[in-house]
Every structure is written in C-alpha cells, then in structure tokens.
C-alpha positions as CSV (number, residue, x, y, z in Angstrom):
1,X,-68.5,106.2,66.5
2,X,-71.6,104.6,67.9
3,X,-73.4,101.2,68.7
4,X,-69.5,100.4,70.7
5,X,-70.0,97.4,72.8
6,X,-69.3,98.7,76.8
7,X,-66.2,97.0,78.3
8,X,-66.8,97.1,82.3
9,X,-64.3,94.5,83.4
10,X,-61.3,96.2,84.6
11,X,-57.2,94.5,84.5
12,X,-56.4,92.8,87.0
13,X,-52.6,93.7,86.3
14,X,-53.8,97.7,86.7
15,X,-56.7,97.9,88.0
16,X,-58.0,100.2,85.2
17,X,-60.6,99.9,82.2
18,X,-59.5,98.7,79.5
19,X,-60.7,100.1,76.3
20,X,-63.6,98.9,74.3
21,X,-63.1,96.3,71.8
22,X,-61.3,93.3,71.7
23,X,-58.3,93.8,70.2
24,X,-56.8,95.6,73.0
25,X,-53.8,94.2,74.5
26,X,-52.5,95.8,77.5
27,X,-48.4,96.8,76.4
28,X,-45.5,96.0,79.5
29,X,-44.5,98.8,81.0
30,X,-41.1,98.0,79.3
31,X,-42.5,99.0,75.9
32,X,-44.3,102.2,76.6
33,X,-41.2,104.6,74.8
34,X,-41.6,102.6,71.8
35,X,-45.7,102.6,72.0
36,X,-45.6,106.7,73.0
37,X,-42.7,107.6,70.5
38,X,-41.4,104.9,68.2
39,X,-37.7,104.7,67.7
40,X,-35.7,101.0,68.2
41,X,-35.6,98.4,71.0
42,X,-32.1,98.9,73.7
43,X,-31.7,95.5,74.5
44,X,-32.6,91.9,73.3
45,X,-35.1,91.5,76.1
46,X,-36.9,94.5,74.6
47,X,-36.8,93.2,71.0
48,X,-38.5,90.1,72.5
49,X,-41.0,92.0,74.1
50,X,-41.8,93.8,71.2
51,X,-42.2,91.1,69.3
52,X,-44.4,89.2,71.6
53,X,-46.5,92.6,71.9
54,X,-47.3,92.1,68.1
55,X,-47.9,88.8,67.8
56,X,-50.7,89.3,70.4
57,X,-52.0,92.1,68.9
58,X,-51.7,89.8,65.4
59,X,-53.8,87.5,67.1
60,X,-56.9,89.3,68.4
61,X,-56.9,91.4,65.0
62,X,-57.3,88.2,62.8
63,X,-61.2,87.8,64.4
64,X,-62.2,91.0,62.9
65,X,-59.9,91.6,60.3
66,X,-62.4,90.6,57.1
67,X,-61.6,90.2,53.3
68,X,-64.3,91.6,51.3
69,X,-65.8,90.7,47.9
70,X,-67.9,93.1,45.8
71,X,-68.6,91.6,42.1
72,X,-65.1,91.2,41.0
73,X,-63.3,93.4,43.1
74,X,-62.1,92.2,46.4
75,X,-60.4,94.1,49.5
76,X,-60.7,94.1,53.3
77,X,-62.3,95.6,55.7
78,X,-62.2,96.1,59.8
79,X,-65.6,95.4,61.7
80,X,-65.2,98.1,64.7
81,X,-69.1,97.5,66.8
82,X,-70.6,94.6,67.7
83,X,-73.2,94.8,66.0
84,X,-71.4,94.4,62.9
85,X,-70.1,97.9,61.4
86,X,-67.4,97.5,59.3
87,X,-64.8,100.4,58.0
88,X,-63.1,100.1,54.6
89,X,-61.8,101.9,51.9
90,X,-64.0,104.0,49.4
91,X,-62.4,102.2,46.1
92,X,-63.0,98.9,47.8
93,X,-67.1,99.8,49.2
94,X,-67.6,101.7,45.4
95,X,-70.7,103.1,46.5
96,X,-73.4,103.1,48.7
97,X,-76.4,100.2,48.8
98,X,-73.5,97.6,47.0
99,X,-74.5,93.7,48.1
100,X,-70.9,92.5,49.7
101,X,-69.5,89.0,50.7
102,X,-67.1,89.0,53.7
103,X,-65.4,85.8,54.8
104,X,-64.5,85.9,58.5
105,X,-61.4,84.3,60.0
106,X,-63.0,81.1,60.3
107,X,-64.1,80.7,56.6
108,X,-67.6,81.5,57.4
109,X,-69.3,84.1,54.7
110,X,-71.7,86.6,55.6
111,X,-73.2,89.3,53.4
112,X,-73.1,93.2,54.2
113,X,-74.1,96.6,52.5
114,X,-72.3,99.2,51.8
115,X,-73.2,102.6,53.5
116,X,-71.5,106.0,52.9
117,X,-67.9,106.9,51.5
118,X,-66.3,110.0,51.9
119,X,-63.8,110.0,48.9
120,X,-61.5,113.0,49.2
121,X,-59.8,110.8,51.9
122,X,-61.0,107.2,51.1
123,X,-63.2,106.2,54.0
124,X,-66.0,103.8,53.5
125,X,-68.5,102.1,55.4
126,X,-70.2,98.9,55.4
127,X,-72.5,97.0,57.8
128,X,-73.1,93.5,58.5
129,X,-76.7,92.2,57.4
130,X,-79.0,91.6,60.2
131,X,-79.6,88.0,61.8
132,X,-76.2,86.3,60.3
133,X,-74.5,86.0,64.1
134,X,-77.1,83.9,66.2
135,X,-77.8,87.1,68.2
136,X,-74.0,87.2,69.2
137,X,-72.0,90.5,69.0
138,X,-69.5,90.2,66.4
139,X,-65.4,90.3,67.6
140,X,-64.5,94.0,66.8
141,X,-61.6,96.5,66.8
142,X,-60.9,98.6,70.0
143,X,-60.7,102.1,68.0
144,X,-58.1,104.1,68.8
145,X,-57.4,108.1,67.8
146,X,-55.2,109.3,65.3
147,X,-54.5,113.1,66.2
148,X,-50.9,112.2,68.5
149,X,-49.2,109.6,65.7
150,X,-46.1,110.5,65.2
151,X,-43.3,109.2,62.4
152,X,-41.3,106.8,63.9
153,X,-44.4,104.9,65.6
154,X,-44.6,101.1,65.4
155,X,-47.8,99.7,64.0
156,X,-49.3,96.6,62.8
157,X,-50.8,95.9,59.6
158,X,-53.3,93.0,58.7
159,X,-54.7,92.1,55.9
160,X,-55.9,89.2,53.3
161,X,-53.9,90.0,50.1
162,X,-55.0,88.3,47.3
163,X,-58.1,87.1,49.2
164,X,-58.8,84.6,52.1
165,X,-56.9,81.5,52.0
166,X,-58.1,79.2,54.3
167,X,-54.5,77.7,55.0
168,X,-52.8,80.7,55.1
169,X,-55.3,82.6,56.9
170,X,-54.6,86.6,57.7
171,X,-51.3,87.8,56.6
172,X,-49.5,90.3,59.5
173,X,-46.9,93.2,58.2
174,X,-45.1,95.4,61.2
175,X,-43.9,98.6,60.2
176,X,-43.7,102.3,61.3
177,X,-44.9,104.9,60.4
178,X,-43.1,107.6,57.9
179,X,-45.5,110.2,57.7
180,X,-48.1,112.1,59.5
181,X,-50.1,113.9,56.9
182,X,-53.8,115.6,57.4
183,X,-55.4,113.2,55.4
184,X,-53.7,109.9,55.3
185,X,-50.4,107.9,57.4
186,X,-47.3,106.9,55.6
187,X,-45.9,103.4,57.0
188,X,-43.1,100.7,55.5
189,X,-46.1,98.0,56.0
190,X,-45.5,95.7,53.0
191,X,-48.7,95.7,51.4
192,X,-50.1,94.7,48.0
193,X,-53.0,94.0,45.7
194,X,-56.2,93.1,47.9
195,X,-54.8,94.5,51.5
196,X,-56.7,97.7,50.8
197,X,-59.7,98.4,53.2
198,X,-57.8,96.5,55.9
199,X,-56.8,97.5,59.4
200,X,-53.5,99.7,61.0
201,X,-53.1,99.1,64.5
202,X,-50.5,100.4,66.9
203,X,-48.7,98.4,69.8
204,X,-51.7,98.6,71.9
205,X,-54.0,97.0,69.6
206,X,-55.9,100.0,68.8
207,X,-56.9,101.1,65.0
208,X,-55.4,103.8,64.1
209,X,-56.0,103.8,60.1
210,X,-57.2,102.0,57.3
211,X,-55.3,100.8,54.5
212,X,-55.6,102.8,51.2
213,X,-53.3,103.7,48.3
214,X,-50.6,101.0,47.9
215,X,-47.5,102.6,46.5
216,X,-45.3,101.5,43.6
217,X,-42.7,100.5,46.3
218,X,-44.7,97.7,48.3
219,X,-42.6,99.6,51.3
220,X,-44.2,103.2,50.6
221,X,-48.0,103.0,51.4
222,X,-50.9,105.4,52.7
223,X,-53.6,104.7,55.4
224,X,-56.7,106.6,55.9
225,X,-56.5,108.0,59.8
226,X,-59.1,106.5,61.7
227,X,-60.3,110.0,63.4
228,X,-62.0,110.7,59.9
229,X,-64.5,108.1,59.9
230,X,-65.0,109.5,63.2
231,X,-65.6,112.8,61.7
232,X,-67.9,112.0,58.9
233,X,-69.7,109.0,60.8
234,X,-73.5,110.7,60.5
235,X,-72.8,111.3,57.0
236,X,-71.4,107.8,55.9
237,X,-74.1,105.7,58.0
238,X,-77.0,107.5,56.5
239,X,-75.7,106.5,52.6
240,X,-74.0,109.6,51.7
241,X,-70.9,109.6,49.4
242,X,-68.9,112.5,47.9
243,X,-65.7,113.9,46.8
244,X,-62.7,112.2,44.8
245,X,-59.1,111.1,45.5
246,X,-56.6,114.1,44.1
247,X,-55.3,112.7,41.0
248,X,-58.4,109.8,40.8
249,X,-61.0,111.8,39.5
250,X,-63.4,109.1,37.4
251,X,-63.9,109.9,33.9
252,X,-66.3,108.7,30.8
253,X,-65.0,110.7,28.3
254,X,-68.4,111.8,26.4
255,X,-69.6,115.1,26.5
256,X,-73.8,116.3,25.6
257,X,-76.0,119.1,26.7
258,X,-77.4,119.1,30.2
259,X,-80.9,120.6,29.1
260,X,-81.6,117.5,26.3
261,X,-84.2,115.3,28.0
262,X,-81.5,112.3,27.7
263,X,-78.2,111.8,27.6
264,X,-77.6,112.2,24.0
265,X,-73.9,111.6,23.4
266,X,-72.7,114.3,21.4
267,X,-69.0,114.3,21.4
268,X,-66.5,112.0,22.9
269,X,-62.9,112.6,23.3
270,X,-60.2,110.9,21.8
271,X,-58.4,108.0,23.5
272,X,-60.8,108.0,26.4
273,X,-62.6,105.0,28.0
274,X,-66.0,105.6,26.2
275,X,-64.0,105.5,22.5
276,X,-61.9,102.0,24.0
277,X,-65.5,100.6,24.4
278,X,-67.3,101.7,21.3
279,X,-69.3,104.5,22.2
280,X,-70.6,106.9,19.4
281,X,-71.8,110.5,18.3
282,X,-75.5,110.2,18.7
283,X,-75.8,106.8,21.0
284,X,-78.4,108.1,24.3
285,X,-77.1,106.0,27.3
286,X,-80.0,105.2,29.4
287,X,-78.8,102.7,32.1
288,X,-75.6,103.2,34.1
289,X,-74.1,100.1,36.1
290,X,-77.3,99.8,38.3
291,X,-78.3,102.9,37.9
292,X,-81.2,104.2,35.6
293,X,-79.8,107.2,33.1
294,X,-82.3,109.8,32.9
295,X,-79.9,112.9,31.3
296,X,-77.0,114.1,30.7
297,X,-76.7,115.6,34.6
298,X,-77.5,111.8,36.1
299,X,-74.9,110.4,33.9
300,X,-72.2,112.7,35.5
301,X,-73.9,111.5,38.9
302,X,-73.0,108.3,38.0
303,X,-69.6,108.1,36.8
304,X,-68.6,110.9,40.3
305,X,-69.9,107.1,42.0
306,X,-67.6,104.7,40.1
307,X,-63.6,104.5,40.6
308,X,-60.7,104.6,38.2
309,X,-60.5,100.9,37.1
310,X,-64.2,99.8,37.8
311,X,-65.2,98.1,34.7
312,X,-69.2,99.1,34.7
313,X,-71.7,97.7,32.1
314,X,-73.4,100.4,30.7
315,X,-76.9,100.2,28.2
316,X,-77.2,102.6,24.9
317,X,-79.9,103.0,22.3
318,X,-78.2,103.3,18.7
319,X,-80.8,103.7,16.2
320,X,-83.6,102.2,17.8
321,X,-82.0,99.2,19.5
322,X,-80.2,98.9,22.6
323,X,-77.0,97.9,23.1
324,X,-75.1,96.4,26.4
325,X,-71.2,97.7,26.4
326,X,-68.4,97.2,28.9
327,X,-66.6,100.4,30.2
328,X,-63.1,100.9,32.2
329,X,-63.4,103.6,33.9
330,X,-60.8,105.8,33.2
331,X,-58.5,109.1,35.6
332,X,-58.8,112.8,35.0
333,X,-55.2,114.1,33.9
334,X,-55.6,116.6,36.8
C-alpha cells in the first residue's frame, strides 16, 4: 500500500528495523510461541507478559484508531500512511466521494472523503482532507500481512463503539482468532454497534484486519484480512466500488423497462422497501440520494451503491409534481 512513512531507526534491543508505522511494539522473546502460534500462557510471568504486550499495543493503537461519522451513520476506521489514508469497512464508507467527520484520539475533528470499496469482502477507503495536520504526518498503523494467521492467534481489537466519548476514550477487546477464511477472520473480540471499520492487531502491533460483520453473539465476529486492501489498493484509491456482501445484496423493490427514457416505475413488489415508503405504479424517480436519476439502468446503479439499512431520500414526479420520500434500503432473500 503506498505513501508508508520510511522507518530508518533501528532497536537498540536488536539491532534490526523495525517495521513502518507506529504501532509496532517489539514482543519479548518470551512471547514469540504465543505471537507465531496462539495457544495459552505456561506460567504467571507469561500471563503478565502477555498482558503488558497488549496494553502497549492498546496504547499506540488509540492515536490512529478513528471513529467515523457519515450523515447518521457512524463507525471506525484505521489511518495506515502518514499522509492520512484511512481503511474502513464498505457499509461504514457507503460509497465513494461521501464528505466524513473523524474525531481523533484527542477529540480533534477532521473531515475525509471516501475513496473506493470493494464490497464482496467489505473493504473501504477513505483519506484525510488536505492541510488539517499543520504539515505533520498523521500517527498511523504499522500494516502487517494476513496470509500466515492461524486459529488460535491472539489479537487485539480497538474500536469506538457507540462513538467517541471523550472520557472514555477508545475501548480495547483481546481475543483470538477462530477462523481463517479466504475472505474474512473469525475472532471472540467482543464487539458491538459502531466498532465496525475499526482496527485487528496481533501481538506485535501490526493490522492484520478490519472489523466487519458483528455477529448475533457479540463473541462471534468477522474481520476483513488486511492483505485485500492490499490487493485492490489501485482500484479503491482511484474511486472505484463494486460487488455486494453474500446475503447483503441492496434492494428497491420497483421494477420498469430499461429502454424508457426515465425510470418509470412500473411494478413494485409487495412488502418491499419502495411499497413501506409509498412509492406507486407510474411515479418516474429522477433523483437518487445525491445522485441524479436519468433511467431505469442509473437507478439500479444507484441502489448496487447503497447498503441494507441506509435510509436514502429519494425525489419522484407523480402527476406533475415532485415529491421527496424516505427509503430503507432493504436485503435480497438470496
């Protein structure tokens, strides 16, 4: 992933380089089985080890660890170069060129833009606004790789549930790690509402994934493996956004002909969002959310852009006049 700030100091303890970004924290020697393989502390010492490891690790994470506020709908978010990238989840970015409030660990709020999302796995991407840090790089995750996590691994989950409170500050969860899937981590993090978009870390300090999906046990959760922002870096940074969650494909509910010059509503299905919000046989939608309907094939577009749950304000012309309506965007059955 580019624009990395290069680390050229070397440990003193070591002698080697550490990695870039500042949440790196150099694990004793003592806890390298547990860092390598997972499994359980042998001895007291090595519980107290372990948990000093994390709470160090808790501590450089909190600088970059951001809780992030688009419209309504707040999440968190990682920022992983110093000059201000920032890696989320797809549901919490939306969509691409979205204005976004982050509040840092101090309580200061800057604004960023949403880039690309690839959706199939959950990945977005933001990026700081320009000219917002006095010229300073901004504190940033030392990334790590996800292609030799194993179940069993300890890891380190931080987050701003709920939102940043400014007493309580970032909210730490250790775990391990369940499952190793192709597309997304399994860990016993306990996460809930508003932790999504936030950062995994393992012992070292390095992230490893990005919170996602928070299951219906707050113990069961999935984590988007950091080697596939990697993977679809050029795509997401140039404002491209495709695919869906299985099981979380957006749906309308309306259905018209693609060669009519508008989007002409011409059937809507029973029970679906459009019907909850009013919508009618013969109504021609012509503005989307923020985006401009022009037919029947741009409307499509635009609900493929929204998420299950996004509540989008949506302009039709019934006999002459227009009309502004709320819509819930509702889940494909598939």
């Amino acid at each position: 992933m580019a624009g990395e700030r290069e680390s050229s100091s070397q440990d003193s303890s070591t002698g080697r380089t550490p990695p870039r970004g500042d949440t790196w924290v150099e694990p004793p020697a003592e806890l390298q089985r547990l860092l390598d393989q997972g499994g359980v502390p042998n001895s007291l010492e090595e519980l107290r080890q372990l948990q000093r490891q994390q709470q160090l690790v808790a501590t450089q994470a909190a600088e970059c660890t951001v809780s992030v506020q688009i419209g309504p709908a707040q999440g968190c978010g990682v920022i992983i170069t110093d000059s201000g990238y920032v890696l989320t989840a797809a549901h919490v970015a939306m969509r691409p060129r979205k204005a976004a409030v982050l509040t840092l660990a101090d309580g200061r709020t800057v604004t960023a833009t949403t880039r690309g999302m690839n959706r199939n796995v959950d990945a977005g991407l933001m990026k700081i606004d320009e000219g917002q840090n006095g010229g300073r790089p901004w504190p940033h995750a030392t990334l790590g790789k996800s292609e030799k996590l194993r179940s069993g691994m300890w890891c380190i989950a931080t987050g701003h549930p709920g939102g940043y409170e400014s007493e309580r500050g970032m909210v730490t969860r250790v775990g391990r790690i369940l499952d190793v899937r192709e597309d997304s981590l399994v860990t016993d993090c306990a996460l809930i509402g508003g932790d999504s978009g936030g950062p995994l870390f393992d012992l070292s300090g390095r992230l490893i994934a990005v919170h996602s999906r928070i299951g219906n046990d707050v113990a069961d959760n999935l984590h988007v493996p950091i080697d596939h922002y990697a993977d679809s870096w050029t795509e997401m940074d140039r404002g491209d956004s495709w695919g869906f969650l299985p099981g979380f494909r957006p749906v309308l509910g309306v259905r018209g002909n693609g060669a009519d010059p508008v989007a002409n509503v011409k059937d809507i299905n029973a029970g679906s969002p459009a019907a909850a919000a009013g919508i009618e046989k013969g109504d021609v939608i012509e503005r989307f959310g923020d985006i401009q309907i022009t037919d029947f094939e741009s409307l499509k577009s635009a609900v493929g852009d929204t998420m299950p749950g996004e509540r989008v304000k949506v302009w039709i012309r019934r006999q002459g006049n227009l009309i502004p309506v709320v819509i819930e965007i509702g889940r494909a059955n598939d």
